[in-house]
Gaussian input, Z-matrix of N, CA and C with variables (Angstrom, degrees):
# hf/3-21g

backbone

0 1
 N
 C     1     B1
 C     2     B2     1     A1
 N     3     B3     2     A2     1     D1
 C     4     B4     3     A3     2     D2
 C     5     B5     4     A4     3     D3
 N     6     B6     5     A5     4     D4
 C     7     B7     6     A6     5     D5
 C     8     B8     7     A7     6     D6
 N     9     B9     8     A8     7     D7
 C    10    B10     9     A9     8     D8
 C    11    B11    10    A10     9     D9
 N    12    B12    11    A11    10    D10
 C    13    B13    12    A12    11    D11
 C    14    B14    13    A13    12    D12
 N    15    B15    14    A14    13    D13
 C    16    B16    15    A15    14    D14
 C    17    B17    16    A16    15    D15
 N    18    B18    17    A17    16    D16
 C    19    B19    18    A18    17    D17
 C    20    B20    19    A19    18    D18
 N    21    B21    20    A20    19    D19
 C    22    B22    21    A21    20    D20
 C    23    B23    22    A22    21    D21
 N    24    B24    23    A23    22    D22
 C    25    B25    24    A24    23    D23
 C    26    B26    25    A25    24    D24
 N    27    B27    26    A26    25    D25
 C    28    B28    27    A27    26    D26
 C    29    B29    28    A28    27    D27
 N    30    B30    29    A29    28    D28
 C    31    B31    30    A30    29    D29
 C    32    B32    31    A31    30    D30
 N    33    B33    32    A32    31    D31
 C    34    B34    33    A33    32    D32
 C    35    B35    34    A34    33    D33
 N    36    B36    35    A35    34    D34
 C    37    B37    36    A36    35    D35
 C    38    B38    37    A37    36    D36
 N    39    B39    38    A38    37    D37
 C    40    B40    39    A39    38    D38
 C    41    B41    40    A40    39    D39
 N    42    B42    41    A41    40    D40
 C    43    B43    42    A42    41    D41
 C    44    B44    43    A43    42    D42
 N    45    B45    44    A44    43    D43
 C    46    B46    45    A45    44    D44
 C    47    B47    46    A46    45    D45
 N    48    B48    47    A47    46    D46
 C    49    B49    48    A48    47    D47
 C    50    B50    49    A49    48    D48
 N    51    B51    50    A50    49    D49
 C    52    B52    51    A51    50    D50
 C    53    B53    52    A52    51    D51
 N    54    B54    53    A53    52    D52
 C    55    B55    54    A54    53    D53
 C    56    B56    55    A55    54    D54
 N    57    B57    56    A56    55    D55
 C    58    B58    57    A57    56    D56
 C    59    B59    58    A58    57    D57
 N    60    B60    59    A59    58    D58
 C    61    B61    60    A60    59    D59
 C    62    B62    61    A61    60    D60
 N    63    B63    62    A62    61    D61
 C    64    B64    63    A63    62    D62
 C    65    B65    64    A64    63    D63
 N    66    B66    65    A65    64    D64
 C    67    B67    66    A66    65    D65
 C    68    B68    67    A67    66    D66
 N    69    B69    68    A68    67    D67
 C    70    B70    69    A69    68    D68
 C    71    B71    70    A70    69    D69
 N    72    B72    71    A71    70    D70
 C    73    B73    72    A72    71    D71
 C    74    B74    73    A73    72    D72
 N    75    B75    74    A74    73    D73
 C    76    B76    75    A75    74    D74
 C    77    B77    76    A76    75    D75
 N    78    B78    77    A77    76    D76
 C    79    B79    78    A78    77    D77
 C    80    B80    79    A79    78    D78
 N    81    B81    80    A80    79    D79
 C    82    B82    81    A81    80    D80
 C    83    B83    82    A82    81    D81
 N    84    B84    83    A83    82    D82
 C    85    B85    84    A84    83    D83
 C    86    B86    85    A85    84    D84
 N    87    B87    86    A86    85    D85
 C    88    B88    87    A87    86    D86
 C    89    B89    88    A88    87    D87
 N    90    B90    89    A89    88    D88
 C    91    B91    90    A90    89    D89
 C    92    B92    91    A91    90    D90
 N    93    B93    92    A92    91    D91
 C    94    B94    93    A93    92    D92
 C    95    B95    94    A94    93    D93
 N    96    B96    95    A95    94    D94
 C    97    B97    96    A96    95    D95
 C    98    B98    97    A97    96    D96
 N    99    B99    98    A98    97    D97
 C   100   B100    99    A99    98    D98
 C   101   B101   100   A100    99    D99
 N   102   B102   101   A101   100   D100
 C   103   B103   102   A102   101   D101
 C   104   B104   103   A103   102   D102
 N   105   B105   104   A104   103   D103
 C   106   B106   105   A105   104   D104
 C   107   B107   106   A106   105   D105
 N   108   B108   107   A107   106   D106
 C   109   B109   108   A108   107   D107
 C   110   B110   109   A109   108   D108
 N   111   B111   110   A110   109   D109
 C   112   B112   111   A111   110   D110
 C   113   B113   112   A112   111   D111
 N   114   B114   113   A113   112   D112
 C   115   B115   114   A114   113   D113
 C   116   B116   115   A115   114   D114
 N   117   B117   116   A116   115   D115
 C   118   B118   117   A117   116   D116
 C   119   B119   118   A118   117   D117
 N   120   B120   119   A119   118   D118
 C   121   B121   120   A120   119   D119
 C   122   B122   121   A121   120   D120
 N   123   B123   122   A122   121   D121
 C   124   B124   123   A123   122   D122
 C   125   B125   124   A124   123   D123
 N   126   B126   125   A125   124   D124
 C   127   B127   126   A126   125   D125
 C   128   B128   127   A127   126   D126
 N   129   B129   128   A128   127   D127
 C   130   B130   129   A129   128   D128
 C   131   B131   130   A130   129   D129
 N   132   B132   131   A131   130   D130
 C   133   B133   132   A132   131   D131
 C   134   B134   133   A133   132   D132
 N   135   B135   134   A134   133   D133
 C   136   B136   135   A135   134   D134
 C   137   B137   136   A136   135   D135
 N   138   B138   137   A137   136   D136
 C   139   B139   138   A138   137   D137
 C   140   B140   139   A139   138   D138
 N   141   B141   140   A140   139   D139
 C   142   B142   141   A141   140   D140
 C   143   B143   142   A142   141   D141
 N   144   B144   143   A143   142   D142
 C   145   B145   144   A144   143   D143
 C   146   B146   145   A145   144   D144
 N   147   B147   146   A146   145   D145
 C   148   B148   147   A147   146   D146
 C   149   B149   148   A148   147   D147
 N   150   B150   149   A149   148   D148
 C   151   B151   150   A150   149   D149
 C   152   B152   151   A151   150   D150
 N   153   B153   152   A152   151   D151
 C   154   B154   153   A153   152   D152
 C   155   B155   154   A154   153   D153
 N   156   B156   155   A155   154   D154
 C   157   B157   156   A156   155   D155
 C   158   B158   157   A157   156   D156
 N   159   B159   158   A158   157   D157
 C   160   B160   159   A159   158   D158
 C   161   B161   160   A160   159   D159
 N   162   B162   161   A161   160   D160
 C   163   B163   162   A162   161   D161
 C   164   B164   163   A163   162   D162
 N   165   B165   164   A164   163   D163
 C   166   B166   165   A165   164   D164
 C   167   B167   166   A166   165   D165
 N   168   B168   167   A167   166   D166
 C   169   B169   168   A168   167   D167
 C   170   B170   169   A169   168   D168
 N   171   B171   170   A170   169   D169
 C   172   B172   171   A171   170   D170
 C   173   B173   172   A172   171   D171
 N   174   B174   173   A173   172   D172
 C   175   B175   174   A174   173   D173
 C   176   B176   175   A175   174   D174
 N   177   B177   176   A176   175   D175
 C   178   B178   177   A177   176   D176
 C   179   B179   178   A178   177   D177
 N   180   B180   179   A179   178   D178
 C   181   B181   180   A180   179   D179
 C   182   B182   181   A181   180   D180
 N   183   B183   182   A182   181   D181
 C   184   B184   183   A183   182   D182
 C   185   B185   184   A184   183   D183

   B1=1.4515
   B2=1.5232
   B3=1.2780
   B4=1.6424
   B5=1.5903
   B6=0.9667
   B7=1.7726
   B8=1.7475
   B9=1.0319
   B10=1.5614
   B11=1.6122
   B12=0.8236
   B13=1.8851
   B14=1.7139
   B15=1.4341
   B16=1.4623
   B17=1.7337
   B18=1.8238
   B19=1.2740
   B20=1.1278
   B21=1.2224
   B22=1.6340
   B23=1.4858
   B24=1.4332
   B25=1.3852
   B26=1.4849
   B27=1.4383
   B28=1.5794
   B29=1.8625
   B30=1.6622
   B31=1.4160
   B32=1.4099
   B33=1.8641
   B34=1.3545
   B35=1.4609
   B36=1.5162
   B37=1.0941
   B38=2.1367
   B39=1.3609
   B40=1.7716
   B41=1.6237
   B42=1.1166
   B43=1.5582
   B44=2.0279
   B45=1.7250
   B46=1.6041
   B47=2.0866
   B48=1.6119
   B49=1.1665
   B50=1.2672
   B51=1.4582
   B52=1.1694
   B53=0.8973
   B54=1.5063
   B55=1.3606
   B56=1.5782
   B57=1.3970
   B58=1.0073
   B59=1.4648
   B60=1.4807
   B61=1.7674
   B62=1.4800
   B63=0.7855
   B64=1.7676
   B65=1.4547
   B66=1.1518
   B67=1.4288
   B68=1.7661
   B69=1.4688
   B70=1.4239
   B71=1.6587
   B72=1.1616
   B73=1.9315
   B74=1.5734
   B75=1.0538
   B76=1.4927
   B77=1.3985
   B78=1.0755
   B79=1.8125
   B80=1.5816
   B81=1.0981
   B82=0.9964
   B83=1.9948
   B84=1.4530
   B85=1.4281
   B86=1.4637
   B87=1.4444
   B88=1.6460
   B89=1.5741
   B90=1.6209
   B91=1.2827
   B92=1.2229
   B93=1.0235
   B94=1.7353
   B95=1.6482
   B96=1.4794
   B97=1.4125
   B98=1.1883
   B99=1.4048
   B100=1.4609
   B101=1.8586
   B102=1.6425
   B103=1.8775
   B104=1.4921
   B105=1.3461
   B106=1.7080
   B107=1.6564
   B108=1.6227
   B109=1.9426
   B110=0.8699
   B111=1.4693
   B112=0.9353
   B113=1.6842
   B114=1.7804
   B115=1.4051
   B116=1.4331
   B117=1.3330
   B118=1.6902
   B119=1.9721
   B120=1.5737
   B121=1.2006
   B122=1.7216
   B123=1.1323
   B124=1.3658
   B125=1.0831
   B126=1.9401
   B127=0.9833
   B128=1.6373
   B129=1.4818
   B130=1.9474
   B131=1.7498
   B132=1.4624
   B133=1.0477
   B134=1.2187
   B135=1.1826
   B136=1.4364
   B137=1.6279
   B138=1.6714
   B139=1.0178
   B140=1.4394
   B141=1.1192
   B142=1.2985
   B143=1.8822
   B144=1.5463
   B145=1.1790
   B146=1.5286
   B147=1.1339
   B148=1.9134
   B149=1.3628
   B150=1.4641
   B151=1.5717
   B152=1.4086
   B153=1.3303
   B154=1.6092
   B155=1.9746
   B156=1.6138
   B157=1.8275
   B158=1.5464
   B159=1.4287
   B160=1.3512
   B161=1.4522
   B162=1.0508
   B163=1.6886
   B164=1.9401
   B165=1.4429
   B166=1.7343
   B167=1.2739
   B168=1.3069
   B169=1.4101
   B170=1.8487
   B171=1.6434
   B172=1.4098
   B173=1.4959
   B174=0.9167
   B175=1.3883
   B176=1.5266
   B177=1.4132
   B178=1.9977
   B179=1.5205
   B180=1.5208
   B181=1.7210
   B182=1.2680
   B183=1.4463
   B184=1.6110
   B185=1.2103
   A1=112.46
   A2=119.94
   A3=138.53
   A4=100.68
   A5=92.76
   A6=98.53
   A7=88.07
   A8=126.63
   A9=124.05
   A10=96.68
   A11=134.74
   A12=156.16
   A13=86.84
   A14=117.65
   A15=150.07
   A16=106.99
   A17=99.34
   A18=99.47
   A19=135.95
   A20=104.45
   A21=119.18
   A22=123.33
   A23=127.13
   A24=118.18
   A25=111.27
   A26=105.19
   A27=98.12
   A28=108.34
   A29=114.79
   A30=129.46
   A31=91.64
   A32=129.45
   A33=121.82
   A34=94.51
   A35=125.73
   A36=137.70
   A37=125.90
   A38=80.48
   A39=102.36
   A40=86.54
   A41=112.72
   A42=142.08
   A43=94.59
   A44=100.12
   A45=102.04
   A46=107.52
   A47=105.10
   A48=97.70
   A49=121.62
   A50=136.44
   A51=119.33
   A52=144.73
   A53=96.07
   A54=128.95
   A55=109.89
   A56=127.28
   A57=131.53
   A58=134.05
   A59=99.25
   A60=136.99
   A61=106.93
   A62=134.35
   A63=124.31
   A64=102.53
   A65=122.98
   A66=132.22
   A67=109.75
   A68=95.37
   A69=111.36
   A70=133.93
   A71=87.58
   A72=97.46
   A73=79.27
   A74=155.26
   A75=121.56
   A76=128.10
   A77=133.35
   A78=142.49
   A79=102.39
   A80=143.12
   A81=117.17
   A82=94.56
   A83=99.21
   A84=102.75
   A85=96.13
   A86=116.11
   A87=105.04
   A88=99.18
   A89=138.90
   A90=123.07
   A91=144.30
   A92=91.26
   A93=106.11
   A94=104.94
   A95=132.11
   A96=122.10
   A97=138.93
   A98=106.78
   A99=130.09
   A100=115.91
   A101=87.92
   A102=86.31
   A103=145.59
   A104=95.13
   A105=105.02
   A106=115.03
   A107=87.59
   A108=93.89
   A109=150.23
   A110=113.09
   A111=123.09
   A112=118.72
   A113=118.59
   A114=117.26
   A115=140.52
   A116=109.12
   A117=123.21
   A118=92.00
   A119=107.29
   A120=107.35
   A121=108.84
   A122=122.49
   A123=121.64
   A124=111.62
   A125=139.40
   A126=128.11
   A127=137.94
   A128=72.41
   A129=90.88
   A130=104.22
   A131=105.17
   A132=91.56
   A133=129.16
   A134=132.62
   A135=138.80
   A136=108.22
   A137=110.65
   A138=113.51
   A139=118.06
   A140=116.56
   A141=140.39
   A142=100.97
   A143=107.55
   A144=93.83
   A145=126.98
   A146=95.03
   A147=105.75
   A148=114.84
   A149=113.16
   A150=125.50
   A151=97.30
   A152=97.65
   A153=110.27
   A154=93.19
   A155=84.16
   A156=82.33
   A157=107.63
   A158=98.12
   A159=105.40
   A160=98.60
   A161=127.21
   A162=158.06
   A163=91.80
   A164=99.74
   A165=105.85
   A166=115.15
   A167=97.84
   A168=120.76
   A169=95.67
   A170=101.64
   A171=105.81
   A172=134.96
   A173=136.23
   A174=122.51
   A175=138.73
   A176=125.47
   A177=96.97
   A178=93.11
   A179=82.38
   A180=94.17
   A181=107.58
   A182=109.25
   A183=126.01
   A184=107.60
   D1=-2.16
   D2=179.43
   D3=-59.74
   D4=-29.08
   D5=-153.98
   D6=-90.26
   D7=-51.26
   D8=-167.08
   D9=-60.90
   D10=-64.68
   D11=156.48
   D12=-1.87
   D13=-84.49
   D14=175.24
   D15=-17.08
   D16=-50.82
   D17=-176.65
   D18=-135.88
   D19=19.26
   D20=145.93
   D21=-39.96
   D22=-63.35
   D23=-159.58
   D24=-95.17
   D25=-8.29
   D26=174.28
   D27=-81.76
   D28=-23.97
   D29=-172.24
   D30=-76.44
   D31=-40.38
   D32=-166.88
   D33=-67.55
   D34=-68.82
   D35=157.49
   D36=10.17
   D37=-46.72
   D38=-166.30
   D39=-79.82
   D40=-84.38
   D41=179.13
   D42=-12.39
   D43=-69.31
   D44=-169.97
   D45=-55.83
   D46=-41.83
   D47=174.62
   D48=-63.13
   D49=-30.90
   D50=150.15
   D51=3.85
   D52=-93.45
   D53=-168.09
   D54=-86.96
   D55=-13.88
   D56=120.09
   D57=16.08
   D58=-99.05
   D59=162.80
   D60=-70.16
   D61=-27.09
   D62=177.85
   D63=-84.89
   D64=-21.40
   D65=174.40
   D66=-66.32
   D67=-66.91
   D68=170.37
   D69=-60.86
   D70=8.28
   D71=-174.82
   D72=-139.57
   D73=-66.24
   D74=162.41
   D75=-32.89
   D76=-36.13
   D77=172.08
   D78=-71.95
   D79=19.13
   D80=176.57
   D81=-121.25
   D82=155.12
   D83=165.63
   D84=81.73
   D85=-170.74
   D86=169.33
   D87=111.86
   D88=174.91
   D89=136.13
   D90=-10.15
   D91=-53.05
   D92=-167.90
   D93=-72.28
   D94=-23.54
   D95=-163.04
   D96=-70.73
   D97=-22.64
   D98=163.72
   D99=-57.29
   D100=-61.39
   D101=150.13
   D102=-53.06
   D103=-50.44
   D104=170.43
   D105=-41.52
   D106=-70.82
   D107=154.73
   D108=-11.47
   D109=-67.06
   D110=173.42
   D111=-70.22
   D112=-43.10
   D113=143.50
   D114=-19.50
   D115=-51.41
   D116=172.73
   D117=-62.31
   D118=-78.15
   D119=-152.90
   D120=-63.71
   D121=18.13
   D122=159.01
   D123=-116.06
   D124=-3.20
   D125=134.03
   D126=-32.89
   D127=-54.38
   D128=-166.23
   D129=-71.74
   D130=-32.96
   D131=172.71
   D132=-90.03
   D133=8.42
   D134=155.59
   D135=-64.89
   D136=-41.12
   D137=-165.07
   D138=-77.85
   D139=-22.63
   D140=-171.76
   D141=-75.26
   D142=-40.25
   D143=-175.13
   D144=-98.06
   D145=-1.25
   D146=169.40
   D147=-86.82
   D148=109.36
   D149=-178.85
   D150=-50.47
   D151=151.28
   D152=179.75
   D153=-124.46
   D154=126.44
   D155=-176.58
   D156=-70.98
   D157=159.95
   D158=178.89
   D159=93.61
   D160=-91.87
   D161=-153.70
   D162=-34.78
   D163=101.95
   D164=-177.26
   D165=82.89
   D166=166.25
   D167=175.79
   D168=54.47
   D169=-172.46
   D170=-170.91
   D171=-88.42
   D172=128.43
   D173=-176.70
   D174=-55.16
   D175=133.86
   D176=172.33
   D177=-72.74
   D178=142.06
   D179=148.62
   D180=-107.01
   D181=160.35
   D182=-174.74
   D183=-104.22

């Protein structure tokens, strides 16, 4: 019965990743993607436009 013990949680394990990823490749696309989209790409572009200190060019030294 060592062995059933053994492989239970890696089989539960398998099972949740699954369904997991079948979840997540079903969620994509759909109504909603045109929106989502557009969400991300007004992320990035927010992100894109706020200087990040430091990041380039030369440093002061003290």
């Amino acid at each position: 019965m060592d062995y059933v013990s053994a492989l239970v949680p890696p089989t539960v394990m398998a099972i949740a990743f699954t369904f997991l990823i079948r979840t997540l490749i079903k969620s994509q696309g759909g109504a909603n993607k045109a929106k989502e989209d557009a969400v991300v790409d007004a992320a990035l572009s927010a992100n894109a436009a706020t200087p990040v200190p430091g990041a380039g060019g030369a440093e002061p030294r003290a």
